[in-house]
ZADRENMI-917705 format. One record per residue (C-alpha): residue number from 1; residue in one letter; x, y, z. Coordinates in Angstrom, 2 decimals, m for minus. Layout:
ZADRENMI-917705
<zanu num="NUM" residu="A" c1="X" c2="Y" c3="Z"/>
...
This chain:
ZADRENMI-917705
<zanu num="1" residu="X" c1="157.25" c2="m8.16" c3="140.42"/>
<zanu num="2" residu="X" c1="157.01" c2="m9.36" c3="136.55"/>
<zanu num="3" residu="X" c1="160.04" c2="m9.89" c3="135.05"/>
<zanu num="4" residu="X" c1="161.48" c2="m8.51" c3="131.89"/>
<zanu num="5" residu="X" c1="160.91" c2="m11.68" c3="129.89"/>
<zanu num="6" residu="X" c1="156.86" c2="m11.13" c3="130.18"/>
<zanu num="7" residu="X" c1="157.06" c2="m7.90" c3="128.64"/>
<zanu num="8" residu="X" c1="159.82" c2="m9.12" c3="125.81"/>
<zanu num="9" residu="X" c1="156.73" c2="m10.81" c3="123.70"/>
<zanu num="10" residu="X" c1="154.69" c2="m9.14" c3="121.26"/>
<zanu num="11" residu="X" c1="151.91" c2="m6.48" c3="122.90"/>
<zanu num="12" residu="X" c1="149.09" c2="m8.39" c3="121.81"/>
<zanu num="13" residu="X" c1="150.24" c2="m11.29" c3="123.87"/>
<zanu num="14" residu="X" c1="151.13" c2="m9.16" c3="127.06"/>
<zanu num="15" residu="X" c1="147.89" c2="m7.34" c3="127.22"/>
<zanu num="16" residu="X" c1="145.58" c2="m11.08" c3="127.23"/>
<zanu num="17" residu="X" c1="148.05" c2="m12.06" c3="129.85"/>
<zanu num="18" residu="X" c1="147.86" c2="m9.01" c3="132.03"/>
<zanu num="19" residu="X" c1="144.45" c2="m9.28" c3="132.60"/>
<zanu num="20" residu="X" c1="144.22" c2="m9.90" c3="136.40"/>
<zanu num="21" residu="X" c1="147.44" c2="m8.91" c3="137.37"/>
<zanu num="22" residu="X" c1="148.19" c2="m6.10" c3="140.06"/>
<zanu num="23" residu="X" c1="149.62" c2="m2.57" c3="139.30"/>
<zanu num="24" residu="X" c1="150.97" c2="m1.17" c3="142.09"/>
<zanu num="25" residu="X" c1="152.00" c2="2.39" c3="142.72"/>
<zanu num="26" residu="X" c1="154.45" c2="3.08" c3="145.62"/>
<zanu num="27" residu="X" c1="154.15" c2="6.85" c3="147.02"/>
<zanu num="28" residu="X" c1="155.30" c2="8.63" c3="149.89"/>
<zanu num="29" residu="X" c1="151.35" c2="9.16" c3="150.43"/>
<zanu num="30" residu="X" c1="151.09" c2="5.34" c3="150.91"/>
<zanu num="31" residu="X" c1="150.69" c2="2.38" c3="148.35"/>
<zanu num="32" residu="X" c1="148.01" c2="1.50" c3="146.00"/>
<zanu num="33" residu="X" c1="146.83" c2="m1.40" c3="143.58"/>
<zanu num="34" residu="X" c1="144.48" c2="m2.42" c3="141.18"/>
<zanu num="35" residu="X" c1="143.75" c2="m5.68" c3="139.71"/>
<zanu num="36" residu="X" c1="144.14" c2="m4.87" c3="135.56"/>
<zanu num="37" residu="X" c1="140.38" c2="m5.43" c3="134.09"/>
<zanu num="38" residu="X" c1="140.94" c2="m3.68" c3="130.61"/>
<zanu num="39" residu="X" c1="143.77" c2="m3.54" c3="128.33"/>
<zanu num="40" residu="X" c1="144.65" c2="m2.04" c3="125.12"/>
<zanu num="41" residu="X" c1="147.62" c2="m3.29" c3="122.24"/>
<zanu num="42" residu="X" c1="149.40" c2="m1.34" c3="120.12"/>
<zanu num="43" residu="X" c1="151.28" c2="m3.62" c3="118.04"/>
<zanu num="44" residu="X" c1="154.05" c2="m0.67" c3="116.03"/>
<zanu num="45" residu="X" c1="155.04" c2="0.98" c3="113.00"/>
<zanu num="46" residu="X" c1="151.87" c2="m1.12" c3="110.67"/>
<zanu num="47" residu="X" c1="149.21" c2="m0.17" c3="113.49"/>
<zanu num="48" residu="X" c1="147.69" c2="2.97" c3="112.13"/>
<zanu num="49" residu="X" c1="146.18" c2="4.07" c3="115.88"/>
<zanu num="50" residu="X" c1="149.48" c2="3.31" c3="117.24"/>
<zanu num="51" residu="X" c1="151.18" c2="6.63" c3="118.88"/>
<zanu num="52" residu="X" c1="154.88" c2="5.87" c3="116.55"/>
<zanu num="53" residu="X" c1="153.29" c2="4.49" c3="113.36"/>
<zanu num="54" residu="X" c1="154.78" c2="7.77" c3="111.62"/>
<zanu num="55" residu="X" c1="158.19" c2="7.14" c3="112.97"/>
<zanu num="56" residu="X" c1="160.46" c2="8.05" c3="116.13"/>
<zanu num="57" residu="X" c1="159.57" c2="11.57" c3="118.38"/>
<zanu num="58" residu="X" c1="160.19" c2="12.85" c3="121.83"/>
<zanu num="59" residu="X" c1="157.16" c2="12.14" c3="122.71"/>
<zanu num="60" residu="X" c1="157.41" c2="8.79" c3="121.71"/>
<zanu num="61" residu="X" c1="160.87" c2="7.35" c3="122.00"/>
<zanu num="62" residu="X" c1="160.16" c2="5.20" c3="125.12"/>
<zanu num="63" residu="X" c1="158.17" c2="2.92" c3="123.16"/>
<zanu num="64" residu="X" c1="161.34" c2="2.21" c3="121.03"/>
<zanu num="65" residu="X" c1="163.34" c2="1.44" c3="123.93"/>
<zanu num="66" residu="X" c1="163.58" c2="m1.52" c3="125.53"/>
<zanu num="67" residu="X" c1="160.43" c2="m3.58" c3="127.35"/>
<zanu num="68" residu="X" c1="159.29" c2="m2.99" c3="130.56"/>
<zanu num="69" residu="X" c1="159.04" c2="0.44" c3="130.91"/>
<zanu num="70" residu="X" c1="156.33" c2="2.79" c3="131.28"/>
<zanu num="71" residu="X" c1="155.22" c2="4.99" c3="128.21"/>
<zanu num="72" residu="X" c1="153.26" c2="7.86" c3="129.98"/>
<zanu num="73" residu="X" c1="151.92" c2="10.72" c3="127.42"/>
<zanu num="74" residu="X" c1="149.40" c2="13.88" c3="127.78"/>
<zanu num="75" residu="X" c1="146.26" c2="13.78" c3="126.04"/>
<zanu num="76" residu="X" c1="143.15" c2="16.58" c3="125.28"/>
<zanu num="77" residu="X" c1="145.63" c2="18.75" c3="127.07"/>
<zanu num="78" residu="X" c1="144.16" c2="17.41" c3="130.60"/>
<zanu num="79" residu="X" c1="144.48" c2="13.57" c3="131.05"/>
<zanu num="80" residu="X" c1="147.89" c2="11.63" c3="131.39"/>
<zanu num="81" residu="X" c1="147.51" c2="7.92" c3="130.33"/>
<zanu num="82" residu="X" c1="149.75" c2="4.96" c3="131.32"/>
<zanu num="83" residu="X" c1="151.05" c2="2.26" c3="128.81"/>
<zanu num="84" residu="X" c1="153.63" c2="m0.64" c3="129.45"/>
<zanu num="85" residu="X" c1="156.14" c2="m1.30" c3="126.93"/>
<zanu num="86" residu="X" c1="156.02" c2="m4.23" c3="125.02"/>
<zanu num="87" residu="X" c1="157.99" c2="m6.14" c3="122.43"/>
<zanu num="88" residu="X" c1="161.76" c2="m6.04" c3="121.85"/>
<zanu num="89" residu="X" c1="163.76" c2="m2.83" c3="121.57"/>
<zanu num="90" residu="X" c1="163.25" c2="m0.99" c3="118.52"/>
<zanu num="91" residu="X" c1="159.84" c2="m2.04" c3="118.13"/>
<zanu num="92" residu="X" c1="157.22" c2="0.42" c3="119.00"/>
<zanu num="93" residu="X" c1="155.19" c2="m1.71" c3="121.12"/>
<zanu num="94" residu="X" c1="153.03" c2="m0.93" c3="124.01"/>
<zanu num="95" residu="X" c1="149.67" c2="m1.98" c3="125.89"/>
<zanu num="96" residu="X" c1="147.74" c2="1.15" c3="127.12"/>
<zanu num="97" residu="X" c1="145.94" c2="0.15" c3="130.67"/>
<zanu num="98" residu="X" c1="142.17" c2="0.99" c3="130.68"/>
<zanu num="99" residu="X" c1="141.08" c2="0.06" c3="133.61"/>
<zanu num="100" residu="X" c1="142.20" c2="m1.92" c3="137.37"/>
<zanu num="101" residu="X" c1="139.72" c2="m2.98" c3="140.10"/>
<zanu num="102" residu="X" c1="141.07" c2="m1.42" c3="143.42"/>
<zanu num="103" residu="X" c1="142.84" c2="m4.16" c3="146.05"/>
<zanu num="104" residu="X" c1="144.68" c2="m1.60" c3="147.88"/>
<zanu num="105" residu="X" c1="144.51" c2="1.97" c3="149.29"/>
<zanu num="106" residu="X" c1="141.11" c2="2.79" c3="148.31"/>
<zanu num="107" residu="X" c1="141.05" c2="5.20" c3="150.63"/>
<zanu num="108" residu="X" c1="143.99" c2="7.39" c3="149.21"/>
<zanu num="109" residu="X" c1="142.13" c2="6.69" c3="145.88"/>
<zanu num="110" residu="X" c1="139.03" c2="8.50" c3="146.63"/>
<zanu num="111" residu="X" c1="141.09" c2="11.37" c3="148.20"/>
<zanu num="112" residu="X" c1="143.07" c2="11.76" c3="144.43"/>
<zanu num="113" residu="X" c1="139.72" c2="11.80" c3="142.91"/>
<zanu num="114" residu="X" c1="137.53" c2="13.68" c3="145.33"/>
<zanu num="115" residu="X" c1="134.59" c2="14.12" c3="142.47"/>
<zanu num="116" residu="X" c1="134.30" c2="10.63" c3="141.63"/>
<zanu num="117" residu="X" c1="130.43" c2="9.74" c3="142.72"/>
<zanu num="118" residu="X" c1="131.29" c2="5.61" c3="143.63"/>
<zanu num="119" residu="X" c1="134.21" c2="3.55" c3="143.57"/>
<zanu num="120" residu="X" c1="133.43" c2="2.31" c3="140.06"/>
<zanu num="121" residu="X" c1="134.22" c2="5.88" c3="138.81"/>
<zanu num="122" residu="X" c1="137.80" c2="5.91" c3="140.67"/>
<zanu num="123" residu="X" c1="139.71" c2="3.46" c3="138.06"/>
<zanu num="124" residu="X" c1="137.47" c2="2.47" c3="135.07"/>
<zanu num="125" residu="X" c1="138.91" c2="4.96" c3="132.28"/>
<zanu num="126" residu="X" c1="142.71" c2="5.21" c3="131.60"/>
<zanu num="127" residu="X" c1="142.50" c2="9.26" c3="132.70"/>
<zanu num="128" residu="X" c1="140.65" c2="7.98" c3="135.99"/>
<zanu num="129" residu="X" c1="143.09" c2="4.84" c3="136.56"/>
<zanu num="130" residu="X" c1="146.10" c2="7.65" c3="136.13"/>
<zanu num="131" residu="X" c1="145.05" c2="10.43" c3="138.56"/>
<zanu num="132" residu="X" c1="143.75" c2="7.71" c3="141.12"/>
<zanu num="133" residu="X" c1="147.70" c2="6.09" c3="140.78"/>
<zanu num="134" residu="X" c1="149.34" c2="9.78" c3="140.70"/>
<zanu num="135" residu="X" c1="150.61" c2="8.62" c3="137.18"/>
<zanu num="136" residu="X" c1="152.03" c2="11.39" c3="135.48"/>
<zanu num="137" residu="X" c1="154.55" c2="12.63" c3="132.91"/>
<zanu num="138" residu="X" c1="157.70" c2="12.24" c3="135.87"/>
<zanu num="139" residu="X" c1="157.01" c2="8.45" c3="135.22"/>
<zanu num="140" residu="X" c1="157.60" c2="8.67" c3="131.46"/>
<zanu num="141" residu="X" c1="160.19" c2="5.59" c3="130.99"/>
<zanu num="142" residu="X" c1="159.96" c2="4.26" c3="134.69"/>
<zanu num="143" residu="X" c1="161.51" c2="0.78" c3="134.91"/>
<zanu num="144" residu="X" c1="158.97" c2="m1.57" c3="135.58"/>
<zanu num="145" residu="X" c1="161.71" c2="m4.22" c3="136.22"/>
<zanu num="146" residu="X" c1="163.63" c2="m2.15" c3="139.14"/>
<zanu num="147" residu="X" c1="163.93" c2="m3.99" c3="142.40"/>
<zanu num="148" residu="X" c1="163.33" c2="m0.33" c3="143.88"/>
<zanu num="149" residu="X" c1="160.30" c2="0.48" c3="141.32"/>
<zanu num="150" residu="X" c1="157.68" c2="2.65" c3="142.08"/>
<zanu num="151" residu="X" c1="155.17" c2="1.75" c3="139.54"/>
<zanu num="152" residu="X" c1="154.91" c2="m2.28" c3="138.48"/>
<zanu num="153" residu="X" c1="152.38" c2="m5.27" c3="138.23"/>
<zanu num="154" residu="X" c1="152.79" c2="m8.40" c3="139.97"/>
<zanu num="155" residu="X" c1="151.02" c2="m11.58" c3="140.59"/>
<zanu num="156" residu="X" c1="148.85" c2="m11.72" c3="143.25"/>
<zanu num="157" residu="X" c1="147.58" c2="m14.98" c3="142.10"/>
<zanu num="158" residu="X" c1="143.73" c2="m13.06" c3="141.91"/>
<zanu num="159" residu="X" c1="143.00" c2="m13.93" c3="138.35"/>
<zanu num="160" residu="X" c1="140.46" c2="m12.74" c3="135.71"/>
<zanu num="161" residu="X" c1="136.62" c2="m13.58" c3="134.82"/>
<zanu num="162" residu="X" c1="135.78" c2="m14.24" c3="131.27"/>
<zanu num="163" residu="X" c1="138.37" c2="m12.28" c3="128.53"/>
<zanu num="164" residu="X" c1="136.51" c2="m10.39" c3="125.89"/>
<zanu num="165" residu="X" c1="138.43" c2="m8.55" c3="122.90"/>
<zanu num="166" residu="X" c1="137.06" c2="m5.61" c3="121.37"/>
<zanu num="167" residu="X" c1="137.56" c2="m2.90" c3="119.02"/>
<zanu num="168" residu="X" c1="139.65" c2="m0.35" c3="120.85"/>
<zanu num="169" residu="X" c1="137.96" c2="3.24" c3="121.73"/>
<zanu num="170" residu="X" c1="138.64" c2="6.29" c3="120.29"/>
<zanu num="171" residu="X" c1="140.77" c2="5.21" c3="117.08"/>
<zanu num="172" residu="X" c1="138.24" c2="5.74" c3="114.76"/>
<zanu num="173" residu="X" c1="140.83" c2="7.97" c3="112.62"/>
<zanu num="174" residu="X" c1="143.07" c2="4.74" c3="111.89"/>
<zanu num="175" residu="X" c1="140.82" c2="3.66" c3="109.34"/>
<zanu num="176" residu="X" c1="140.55" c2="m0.33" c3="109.39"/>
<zanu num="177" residu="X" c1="143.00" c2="m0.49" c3="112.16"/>
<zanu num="178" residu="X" c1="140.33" c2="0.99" c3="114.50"/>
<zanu num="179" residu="X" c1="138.09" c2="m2.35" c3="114.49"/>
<zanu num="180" residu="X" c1="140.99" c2="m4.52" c3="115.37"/>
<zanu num="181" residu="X" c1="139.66" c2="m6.33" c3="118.71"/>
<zanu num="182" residu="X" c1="143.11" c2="m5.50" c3="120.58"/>
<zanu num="183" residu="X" c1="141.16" c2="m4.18" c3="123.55"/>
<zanu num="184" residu="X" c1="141.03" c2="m6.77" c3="125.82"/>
<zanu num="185" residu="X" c1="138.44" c2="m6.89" c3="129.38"/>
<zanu num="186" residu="X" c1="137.39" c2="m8.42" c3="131.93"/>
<zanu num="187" residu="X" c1="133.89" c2="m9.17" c3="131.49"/>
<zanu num="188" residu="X" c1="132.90" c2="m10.13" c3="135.21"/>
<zanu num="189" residu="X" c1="134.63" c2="m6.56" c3="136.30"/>
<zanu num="190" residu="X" c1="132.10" c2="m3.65" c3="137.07"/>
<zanu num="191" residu="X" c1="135.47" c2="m1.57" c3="136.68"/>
<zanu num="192" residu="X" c1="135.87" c2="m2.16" c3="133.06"/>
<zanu num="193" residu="X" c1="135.64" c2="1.50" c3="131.44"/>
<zanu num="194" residu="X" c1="132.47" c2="2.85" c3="130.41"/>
<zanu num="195" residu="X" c1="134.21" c2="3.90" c3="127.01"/>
């Protein structure tokens, strides 16, 4: 399990160096994992596509608590998506996973996302990665930390092809915050999302 201390380090930073680390998702359905192939940072406040750059809500108060937790909010009024909490308490800080490249319980997977048409389809989209990990609003400020977590990444020692940073997707109303490359990939996955 990651520590604290990796989170505790500004988002930008955290989201390069997750990059080929596991999630893992503990259920009483049975476990499942994903390598992390695409990550997104949002840095705080400045960051114009950032979720608390207008200040402190309910929706987003976990990211102003401290690092390590999970920041899990509704979107289009159908998708949940998963971000970690990054930074130090305080700052709004988080990196929003994309994407992970199944290494365990694909099977229970494909049975949370019955209309996928191939494994690609299960986990490459944060709204795909969420249903296929039964992430949802009950894991809003999870500690990732917990010795008893049900949701954290660890090192499985699996690694990462080639890193590429991008603009992220669907920020376009941030203005020139939208073409900051702080979407980071693996460019060897075939799980990265199709944007």
């Amino acid at each position: 399990m990651i520590e604290r201390s990796f989170y505790a380090r500004p988002a930008l930073e955290v989201a390069r160096e997750l990059l080929g680390l596991v999630l893992v998702r503990r259920s009483p359905e049975g476990t499942v994992a994903g390598r992390i192939v695409e990550a997104e940072a949002y840095i705080g406040r400045e960051d114009r596509a950032c979720h608390a750059w207008r200040g402190k809500t309910a929706r987003n108060a976990v990211m102003f608590g401290p690092p390590g937790h999970a920041y899990v909010y509704f979107t289009y009024g159908m998708h949940w998506c998963l971000n970690l909490v990054t930074d130090r308490e305080g700052v709004p800080a988080a990196v929003l996973l994309r994407a992970v490249e199944p290494v365990e319980g694909l099977e229970l997977m494909r049975a949370r996302r019955p209309k996928a048409r191939k494994d690609t389809d299960l986990t490459s989209g944060p709204a795909r990665l969420c249903q296929a990990f039964a992430v949802d609003g009950s894991l809003n400020g999870a500690d990732l930390c917990a010795p008893d977590s049900i949701l954290f990444a660890e090192d499985r020692g699996l690694g990462h092809g080639p890193a590429v940073a991008a603009p992220r997707v669907g920020v376009d109303y941030a203005g020139e915050w939208a073409a900051k490359p702080f979407r980071l990939y693996d460019a060897s996955s075939a799980f990265v999302s199709p944007r």
